[in-house]
C-alpha positions in Angstrom: -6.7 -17.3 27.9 -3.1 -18.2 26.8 -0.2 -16.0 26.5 0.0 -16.5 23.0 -4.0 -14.9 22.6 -3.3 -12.5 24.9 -0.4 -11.3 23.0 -2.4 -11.3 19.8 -5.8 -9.5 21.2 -3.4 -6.6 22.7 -1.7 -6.4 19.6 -5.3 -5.5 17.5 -5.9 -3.1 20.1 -2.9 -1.5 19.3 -3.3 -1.7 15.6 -6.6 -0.5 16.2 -5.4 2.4 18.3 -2.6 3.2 15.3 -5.6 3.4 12.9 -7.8 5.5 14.9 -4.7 8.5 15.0 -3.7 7.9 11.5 -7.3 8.9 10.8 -7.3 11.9 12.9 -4.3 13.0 11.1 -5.8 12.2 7.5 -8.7 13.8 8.4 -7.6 17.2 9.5 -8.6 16.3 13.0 -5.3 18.0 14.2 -5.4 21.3 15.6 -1.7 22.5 15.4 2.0 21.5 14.9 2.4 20.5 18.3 -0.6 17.9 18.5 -0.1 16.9 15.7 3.9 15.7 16.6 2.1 14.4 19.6 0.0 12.0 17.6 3.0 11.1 15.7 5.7 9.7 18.4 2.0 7.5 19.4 1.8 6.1 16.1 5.5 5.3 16.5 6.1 4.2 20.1 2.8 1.8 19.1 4.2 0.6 16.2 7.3 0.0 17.5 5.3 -2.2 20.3 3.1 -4.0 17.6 6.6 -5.2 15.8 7.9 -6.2 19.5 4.8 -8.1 20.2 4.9 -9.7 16.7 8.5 -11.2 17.5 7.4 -12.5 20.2 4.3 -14.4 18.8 6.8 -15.5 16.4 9.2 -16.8 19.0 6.5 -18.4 20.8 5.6 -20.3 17.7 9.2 -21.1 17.4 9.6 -22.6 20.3 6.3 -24.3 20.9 7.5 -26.3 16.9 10.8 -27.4 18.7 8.8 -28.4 21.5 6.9 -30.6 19.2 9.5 -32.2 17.5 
């Protein structure tokens, strides 16, 4: 396995991961204020990840077209 497909597989999981509590929240699935802040700063930290891993895919790509040329 590259880096590259690496990068992308362990980006879906997060994604997936983001869906899951989005659901939990959307369904009523949290039991109080607290859990439910909880389930928040996850969303965000993993998003924040997700955007981090997308710029580097992105830079990868980058480079690997300089590279080529």
């Amino acid at each position: 396995m590259t880096l590259p497909e690496f990068i992308t597989k362990f980006k879906k999981s997060l994604e997936s991961r983001v869906e899951d509590l989005s659901v939990s929240i959307t369904s009523g699935n949290v039991k109080d204020m607290e859990q439910y802040r909880a389930v928040v700063g996850e969303i965000q930290g993993l998003s924040f990840a997700v955007e981090e891993l997308q710029s580097l895919l992105k830079r990868f790509d980058d480079d690997a077209e300089v590279d080529r040329s």
